[in-house]
N, CA, C and O atoms as a DFTB+ gen file, in Angstrom:
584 C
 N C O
     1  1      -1.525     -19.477       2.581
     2  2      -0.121     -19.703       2.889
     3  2       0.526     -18.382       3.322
     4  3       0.572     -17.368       2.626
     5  1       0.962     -18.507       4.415
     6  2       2.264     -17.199       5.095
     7  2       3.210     -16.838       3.922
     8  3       4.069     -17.523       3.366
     9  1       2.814     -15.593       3.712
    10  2       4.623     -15.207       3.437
    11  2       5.748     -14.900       4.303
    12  3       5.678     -14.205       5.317
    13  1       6.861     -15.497       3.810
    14  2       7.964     -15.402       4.094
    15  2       8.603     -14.812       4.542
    16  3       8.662     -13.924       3.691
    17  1       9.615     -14.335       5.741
    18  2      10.099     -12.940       5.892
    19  2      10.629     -12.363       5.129
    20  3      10.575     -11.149       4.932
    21  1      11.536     -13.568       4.297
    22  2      12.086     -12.930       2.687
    23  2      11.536     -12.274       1.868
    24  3      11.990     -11.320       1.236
    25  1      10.346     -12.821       1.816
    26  2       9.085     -12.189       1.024
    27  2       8.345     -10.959       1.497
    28  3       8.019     -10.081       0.699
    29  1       8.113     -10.898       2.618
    30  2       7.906      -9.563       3.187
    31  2       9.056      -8.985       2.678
    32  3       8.899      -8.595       1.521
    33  1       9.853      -8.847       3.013
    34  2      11.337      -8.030       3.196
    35  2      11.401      -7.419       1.544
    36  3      11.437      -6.254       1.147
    37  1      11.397      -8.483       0.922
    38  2      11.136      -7.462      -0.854
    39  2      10.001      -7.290      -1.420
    40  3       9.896      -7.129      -2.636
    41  1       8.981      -7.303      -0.583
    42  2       7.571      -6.481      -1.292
    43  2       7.651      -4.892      -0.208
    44  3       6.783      -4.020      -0.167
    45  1       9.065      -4.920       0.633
    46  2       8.897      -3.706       1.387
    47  2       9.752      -3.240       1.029
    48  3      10.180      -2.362       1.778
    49  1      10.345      -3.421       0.054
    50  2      11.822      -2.942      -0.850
    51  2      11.367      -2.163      -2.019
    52  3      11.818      -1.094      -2.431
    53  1      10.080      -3.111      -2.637
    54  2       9.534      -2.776      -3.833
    55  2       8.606      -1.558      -3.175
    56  3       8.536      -0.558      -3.890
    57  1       8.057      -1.517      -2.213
    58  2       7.323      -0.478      -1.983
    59  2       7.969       0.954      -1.743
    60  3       7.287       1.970      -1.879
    61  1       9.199       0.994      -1.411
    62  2      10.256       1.681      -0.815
    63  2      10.525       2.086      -2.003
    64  3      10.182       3.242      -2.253
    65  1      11.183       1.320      -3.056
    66  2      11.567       1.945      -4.088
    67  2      10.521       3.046      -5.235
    68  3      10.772       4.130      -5.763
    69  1       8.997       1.919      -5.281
    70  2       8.104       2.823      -5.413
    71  2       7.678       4.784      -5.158
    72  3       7.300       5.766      -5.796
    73  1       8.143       4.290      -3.554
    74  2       7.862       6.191      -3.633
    75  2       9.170       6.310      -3.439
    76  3       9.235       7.539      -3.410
    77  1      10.172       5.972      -3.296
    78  2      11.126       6.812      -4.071
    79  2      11.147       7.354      -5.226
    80  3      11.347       8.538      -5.501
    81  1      10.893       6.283      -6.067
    82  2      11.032       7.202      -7.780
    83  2      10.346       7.682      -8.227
    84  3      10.525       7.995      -9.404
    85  1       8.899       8.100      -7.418
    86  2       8.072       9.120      -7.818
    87  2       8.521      10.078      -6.536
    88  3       8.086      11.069      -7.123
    89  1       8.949      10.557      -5.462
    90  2       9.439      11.607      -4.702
    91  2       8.490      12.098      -3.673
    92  3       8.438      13.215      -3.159
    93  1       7.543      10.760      -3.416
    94  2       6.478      10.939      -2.489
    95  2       7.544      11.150      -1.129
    96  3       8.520      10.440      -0.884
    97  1       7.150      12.116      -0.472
    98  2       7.734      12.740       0.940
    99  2       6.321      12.515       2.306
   100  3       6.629      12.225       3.462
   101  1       5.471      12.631       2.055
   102  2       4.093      12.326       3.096
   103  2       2.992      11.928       2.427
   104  3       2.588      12.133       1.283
   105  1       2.412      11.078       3.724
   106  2       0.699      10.408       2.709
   107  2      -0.302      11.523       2.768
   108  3      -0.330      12.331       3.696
   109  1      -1.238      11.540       1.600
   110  2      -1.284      10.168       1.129
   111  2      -0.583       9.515       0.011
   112  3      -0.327      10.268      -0.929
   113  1      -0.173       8.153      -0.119
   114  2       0.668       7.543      -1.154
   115  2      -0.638       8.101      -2.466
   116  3      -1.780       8.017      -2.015
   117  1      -0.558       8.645      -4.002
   118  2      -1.471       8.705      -4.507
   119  2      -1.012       7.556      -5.787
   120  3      -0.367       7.598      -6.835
   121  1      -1.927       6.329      -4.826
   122  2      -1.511       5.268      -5.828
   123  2      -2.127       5.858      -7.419
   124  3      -1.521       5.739      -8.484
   125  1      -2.875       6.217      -7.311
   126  2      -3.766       6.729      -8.727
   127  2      -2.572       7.163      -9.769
   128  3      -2.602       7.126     -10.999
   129  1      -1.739       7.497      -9.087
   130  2      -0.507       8.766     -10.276
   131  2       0.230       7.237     -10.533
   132  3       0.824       7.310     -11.609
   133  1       0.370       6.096     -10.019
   134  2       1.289       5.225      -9.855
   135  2       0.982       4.453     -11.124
   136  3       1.677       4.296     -12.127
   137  1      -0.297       3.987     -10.816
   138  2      -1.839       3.476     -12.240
   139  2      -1.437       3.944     -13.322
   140  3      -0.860       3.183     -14.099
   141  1      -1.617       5.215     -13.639
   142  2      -1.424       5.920     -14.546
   143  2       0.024       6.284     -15.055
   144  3       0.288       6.522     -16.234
   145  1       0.777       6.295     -14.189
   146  2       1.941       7.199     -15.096
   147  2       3.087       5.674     -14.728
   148  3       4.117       6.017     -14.148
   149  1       2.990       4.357     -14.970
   150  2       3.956       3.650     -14.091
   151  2       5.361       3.344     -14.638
   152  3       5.803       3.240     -15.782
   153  1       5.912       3.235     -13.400
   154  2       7.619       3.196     -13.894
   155  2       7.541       2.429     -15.107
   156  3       6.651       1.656     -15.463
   157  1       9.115       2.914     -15.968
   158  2       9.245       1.489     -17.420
   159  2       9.405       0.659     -17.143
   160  3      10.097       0.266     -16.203
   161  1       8.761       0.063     -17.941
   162  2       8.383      -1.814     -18.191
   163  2       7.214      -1.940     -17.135
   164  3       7.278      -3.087     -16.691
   165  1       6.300      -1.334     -16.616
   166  2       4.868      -1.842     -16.463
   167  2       4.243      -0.703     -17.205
   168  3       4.615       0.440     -17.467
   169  1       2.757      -1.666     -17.549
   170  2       1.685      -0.591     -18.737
   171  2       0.916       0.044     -17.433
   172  3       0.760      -0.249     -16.248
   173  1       0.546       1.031     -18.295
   174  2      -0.748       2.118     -16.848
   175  2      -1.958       1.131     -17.234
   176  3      -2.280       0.481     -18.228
   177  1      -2.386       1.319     -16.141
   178  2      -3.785       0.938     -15.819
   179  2      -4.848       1.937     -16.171
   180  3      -4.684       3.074     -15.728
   181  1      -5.760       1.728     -16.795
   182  2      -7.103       2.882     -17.065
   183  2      -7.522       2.619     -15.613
   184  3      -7.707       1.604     -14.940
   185  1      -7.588       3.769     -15.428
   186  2      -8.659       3.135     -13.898
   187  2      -9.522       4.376     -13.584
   188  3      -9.812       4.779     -12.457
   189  1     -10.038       5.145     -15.268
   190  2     -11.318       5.871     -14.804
   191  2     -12.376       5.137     -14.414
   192  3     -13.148       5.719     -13.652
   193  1     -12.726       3.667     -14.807
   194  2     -13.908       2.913     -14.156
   195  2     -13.743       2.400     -13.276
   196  3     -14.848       2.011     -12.898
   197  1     -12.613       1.937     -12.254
   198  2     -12.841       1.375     -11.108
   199  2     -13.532       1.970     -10.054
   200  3     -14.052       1.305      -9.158
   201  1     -13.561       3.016     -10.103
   202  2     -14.994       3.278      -9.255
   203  2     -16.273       3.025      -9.245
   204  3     -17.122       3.284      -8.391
   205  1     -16.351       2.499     -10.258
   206  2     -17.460       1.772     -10.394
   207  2     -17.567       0.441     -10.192
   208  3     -18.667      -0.080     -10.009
   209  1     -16.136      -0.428     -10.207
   210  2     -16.229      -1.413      -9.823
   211  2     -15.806      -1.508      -8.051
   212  3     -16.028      -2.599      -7.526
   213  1     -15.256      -0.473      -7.225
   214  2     -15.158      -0.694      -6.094
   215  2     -16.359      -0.085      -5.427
   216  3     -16.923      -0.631      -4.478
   217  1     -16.738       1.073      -5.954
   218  2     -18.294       1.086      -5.315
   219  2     -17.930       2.118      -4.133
   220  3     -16.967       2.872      -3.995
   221  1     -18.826       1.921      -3.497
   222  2     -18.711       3.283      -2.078
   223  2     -18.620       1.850      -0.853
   224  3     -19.630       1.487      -0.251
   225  1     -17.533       1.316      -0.692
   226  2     -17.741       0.515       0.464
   227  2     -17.537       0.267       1.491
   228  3     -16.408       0.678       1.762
   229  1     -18.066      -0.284       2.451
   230  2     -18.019      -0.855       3.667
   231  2     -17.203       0.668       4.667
   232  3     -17.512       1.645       5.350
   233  1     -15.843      -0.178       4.021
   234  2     -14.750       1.311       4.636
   235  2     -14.241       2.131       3.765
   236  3     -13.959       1.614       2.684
   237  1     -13.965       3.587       3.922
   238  2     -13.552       4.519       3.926
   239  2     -12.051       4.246       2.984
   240  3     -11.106       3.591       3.424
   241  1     -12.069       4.638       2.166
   242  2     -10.830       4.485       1.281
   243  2     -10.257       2.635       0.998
   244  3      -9.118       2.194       0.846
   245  1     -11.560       1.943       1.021
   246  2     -11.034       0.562       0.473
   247  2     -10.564       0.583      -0.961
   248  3      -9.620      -0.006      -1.486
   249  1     -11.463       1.413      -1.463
   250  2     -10.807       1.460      -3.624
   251  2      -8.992       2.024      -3.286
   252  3      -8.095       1.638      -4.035
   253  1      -8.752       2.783      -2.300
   254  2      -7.379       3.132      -2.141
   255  2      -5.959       1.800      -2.311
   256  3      -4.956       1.592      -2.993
   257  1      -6.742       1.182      -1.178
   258  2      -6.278      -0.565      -1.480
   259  2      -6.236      -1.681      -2.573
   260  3      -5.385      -2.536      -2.821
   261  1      -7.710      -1.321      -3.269
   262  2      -7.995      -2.570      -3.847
   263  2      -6.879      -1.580      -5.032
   264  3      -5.755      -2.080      -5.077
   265  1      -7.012      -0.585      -5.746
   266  2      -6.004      -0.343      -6.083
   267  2      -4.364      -0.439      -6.206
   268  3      -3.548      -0.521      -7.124
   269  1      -4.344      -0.392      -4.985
   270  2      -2.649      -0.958      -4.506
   271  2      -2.177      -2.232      -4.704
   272  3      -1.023      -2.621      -4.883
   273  1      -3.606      -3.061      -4.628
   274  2      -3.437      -4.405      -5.063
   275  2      -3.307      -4.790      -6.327
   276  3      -2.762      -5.846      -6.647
   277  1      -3.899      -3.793      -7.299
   278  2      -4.256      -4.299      -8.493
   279  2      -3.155      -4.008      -9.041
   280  3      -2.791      -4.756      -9.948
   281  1      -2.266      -2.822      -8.666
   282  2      -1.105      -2.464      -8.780
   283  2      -0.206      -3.332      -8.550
   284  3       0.405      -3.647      -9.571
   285  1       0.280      -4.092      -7.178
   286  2       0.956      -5.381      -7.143
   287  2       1.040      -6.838      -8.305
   288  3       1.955      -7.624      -8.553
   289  1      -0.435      -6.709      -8.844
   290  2      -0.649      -7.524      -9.572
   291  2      -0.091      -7.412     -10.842
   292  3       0.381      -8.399     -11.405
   293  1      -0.098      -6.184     -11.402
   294  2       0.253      -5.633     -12.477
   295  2       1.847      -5.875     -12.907
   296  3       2.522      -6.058     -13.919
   297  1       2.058      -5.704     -10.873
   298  2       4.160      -5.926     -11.235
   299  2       4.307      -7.466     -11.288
   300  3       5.356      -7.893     -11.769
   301  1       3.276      -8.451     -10.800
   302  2       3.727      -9.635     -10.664
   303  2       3.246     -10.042     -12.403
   304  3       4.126     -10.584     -13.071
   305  1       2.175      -9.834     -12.936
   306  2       2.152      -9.888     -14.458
   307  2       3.214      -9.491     -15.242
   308  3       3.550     -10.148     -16.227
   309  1       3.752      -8.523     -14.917
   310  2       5.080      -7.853     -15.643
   311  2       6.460      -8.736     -15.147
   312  3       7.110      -9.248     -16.060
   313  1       6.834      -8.894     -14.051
   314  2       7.641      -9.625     -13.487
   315  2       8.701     -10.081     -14.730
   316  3       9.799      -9.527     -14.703
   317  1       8.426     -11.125     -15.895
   318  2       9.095     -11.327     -16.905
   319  2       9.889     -10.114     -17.163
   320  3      11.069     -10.103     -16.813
   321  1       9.306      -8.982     -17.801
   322  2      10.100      -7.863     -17.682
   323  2      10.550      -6.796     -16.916
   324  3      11.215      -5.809     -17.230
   325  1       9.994      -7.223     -15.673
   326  2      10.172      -6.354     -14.963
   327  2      11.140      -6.407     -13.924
   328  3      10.442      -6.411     -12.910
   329  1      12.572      -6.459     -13.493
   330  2      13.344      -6.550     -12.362
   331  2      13.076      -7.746     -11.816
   332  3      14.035      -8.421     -12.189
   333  1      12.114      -8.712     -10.918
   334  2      12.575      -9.704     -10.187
   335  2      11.156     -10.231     -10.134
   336  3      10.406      -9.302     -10.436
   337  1      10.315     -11.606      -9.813
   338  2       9.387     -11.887      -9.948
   339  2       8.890     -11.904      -8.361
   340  3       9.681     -12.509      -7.636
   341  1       7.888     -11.430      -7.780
   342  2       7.438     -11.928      -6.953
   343  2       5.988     -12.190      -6.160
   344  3       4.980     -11.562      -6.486
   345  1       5.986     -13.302      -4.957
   346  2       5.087     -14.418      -4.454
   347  2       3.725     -13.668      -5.331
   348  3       3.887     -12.451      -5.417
   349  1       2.628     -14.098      -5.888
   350  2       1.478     -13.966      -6.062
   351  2       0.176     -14.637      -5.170
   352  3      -0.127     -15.830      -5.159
   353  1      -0.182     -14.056      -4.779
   354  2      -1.408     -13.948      -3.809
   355  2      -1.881     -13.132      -3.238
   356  3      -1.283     -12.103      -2.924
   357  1      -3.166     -13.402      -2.939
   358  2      -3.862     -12.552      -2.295
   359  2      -3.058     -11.740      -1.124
   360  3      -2.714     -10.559      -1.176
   361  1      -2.864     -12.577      -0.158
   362  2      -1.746     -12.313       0.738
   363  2      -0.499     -11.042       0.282
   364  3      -0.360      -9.874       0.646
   365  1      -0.021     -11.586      -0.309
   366  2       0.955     -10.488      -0.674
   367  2       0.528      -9.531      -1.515
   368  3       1.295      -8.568      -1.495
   369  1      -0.535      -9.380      -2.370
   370  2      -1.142      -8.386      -2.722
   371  2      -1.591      -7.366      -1.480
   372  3      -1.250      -6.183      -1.492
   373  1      -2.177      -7.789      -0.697
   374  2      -2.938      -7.255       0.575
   375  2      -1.290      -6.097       1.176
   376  3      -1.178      -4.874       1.105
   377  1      -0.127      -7.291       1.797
   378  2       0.707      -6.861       2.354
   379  2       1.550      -5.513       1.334
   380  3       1.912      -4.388       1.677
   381  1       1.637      -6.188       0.066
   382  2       2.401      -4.474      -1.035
   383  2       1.125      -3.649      -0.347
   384  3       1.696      -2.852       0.398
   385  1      -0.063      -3.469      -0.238
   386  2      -0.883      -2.775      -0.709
   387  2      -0.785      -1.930       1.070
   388  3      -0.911      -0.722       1.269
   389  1      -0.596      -2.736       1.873
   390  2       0.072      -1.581       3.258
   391  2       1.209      -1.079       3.185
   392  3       1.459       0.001       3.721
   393  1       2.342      -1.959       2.326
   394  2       3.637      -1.651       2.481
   395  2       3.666      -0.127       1.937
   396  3       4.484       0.665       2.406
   397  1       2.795       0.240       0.985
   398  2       3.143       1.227      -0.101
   399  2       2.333       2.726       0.525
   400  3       2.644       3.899       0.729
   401  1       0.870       1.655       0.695
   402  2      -0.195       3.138       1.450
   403  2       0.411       3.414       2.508
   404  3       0.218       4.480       3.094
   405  1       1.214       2.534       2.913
   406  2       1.457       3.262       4.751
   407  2       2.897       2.856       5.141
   408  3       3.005       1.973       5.993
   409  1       3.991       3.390       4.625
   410  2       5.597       3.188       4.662
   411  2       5.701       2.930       6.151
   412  3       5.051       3.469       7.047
   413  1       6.482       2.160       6.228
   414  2       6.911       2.128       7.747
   415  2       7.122       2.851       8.501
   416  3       6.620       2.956       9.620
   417  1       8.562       3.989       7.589
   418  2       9.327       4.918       8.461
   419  2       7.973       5.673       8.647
   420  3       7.405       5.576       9.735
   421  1       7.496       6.324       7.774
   422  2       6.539       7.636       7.470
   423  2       5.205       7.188       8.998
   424  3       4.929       8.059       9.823
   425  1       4.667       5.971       9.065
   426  2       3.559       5.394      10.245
   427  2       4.660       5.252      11.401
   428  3       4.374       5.867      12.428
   429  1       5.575       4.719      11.409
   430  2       6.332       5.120      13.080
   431  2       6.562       6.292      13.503
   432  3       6.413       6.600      14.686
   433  1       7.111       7.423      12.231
   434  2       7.278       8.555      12.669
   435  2       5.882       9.444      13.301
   436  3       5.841      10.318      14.166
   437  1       4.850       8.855      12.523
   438  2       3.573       9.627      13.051
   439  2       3.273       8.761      13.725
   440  3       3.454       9.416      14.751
   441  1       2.994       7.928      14.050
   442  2       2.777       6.999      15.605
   443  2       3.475       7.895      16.792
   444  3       2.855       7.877      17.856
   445  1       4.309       8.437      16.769
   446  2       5.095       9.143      18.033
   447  2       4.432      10.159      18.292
   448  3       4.514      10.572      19.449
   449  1       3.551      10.911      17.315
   450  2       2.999      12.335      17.909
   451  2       2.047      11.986      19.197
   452  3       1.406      10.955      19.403
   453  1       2.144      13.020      19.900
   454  2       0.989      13.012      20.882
   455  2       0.011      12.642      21.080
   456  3      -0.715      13.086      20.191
   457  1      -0.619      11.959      21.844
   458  2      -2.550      11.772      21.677
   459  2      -2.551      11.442      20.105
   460  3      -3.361      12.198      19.569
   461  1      -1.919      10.561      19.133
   462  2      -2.436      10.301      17.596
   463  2      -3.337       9.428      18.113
   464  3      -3.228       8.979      19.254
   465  1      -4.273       9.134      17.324
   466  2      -5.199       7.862      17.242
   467  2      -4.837       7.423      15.947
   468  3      -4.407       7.985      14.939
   469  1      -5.213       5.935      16.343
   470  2      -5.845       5.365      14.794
   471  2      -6.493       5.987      14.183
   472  3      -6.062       6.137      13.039
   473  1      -7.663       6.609      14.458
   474  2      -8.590       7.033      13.224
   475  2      -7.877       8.238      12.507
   476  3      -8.094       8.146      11.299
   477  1      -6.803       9.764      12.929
   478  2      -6.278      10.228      12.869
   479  2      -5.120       9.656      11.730
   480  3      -4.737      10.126      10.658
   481  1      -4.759       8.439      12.472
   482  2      -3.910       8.073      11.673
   483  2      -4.137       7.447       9.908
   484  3      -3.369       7.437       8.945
   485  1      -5.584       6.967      10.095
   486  2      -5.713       6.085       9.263
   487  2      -6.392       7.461       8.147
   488  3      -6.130       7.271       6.959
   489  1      -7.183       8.724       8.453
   490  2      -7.137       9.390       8.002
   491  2      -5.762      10.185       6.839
   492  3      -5.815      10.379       5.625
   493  1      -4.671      10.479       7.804
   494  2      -3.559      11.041       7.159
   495  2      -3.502      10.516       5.949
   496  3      -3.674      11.109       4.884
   497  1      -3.195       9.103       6.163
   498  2      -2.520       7.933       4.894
   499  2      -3.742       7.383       4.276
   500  3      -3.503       6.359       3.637
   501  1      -4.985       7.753       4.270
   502  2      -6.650       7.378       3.969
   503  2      -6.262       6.308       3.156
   504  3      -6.107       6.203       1.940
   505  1      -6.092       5.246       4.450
   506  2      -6.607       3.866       4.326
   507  2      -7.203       3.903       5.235
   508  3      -7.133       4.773       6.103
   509  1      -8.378       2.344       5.204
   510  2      -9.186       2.060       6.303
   511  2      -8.732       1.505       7.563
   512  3      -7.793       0.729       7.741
   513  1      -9.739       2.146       8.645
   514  2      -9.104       2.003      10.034
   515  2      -8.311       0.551      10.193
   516  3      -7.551       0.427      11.153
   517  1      -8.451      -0.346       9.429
   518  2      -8.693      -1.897       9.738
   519  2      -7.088      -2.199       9.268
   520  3      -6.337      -2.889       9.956
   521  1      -6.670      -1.547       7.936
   522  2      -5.444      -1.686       7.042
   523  2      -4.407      -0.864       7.887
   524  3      -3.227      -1.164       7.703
   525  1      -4.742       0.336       8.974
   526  2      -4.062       0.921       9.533
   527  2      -3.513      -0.086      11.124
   528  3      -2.410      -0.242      11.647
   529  1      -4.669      -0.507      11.413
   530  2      -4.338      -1.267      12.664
   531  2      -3.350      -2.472      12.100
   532  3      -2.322      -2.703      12.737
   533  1      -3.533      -2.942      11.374
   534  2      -2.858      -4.099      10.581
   535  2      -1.454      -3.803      10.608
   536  3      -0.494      -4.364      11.136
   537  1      -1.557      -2.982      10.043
   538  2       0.372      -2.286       9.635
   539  2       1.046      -1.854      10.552
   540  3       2.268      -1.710      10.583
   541  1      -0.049      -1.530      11.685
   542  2       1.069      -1.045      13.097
   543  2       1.246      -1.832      14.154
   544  3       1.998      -1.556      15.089
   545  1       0.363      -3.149      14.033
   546  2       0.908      -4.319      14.804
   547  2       1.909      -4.427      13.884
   548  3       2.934      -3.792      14.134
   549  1       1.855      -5.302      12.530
   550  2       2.504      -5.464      11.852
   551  2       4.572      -4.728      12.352
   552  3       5.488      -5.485      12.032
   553  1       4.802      -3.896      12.782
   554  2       5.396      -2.986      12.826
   555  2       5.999      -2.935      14.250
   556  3       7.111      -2.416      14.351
   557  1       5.285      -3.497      15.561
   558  2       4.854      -3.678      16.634
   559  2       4.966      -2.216      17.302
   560  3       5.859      -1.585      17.867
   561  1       3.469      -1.963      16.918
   562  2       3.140       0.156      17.170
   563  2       1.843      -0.122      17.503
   564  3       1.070      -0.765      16.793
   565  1       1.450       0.626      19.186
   566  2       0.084       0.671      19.248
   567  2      -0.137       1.684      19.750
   568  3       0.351       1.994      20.836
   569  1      -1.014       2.519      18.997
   570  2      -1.663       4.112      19.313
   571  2      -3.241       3.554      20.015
   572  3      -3.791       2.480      20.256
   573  1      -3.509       4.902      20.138
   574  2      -4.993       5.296      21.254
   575  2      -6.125       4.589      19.862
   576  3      -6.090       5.259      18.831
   577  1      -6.730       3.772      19.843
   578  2      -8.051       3.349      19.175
   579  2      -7.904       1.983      18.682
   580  3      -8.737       1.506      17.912
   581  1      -6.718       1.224      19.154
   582  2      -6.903      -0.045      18.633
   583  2      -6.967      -1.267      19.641
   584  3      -7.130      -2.411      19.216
């Protein structure tokens, strides 16, 4: 099932507010500090073993994601106490998990440099090339490699 534009619109609110209140200024987002130290009213996540459960895979900074997701999940578990409840799914796990690794303003503003590529790009914010192309259609932004 699609989410909503509504629904987009406040998982990109929640992501927004996210690095605001930790004072992230450029990627990479380090969801890891997010896991660990998370705003009140969500519990940290241990996540010295998820590397072992994400493994070395496929692409290049996927544990970066599956992280971000697990993180989404964590606010939609909390939700009761936490500010506002929202959509659960895969889907919108996926979408927090670009909204947050790869801010809008922060990927348009570097979309404008010169000769950027995707891979360049997807480097900076180390998500995978695939999560980067995603977010800049998403966005309607197309650099040199997609």
């Amino acid at each position: 099932m699609a989410l909503s534009p509504n629904d987009q619109q406040r998982i990109e609110e929640l992501a927004i507010r996210l690095v605001e209140h930790y004072g992230f200024k450029r990627p990479p987002i380090p969801v890891e500090k997010i896991l660990s130290d998370p705003p009140e009213g969500l519990n940290s996540v241990d996540i010295s073993d998820l590397s072992l459960v994400f493994g070395i895979g496929e692409h290049r900074y996927e544990y970066r994601m599956a992280m971000a997701r697990l993180l989404y999940r964590e606010i939609c578990r909390a939700s009761t106490n936490w500010e506002q409840s929202y959509p659960y799914s895969n889907e919108a796990a996926r979408y927090f998990a670009s909204s947050l690794l790869i801010p809008a303003q922060w990927v348009l503003k570097a979309a404008w440099r010169p000769l950027i590529t995707l891979q360049q790009l997807s480097e900076d914010f180390q998500v995978p090339d695939y999560a980067m192309s995603s977010r800049l259609v998403q966005l309607g932004k197309r650099v040199k490699g997609m």
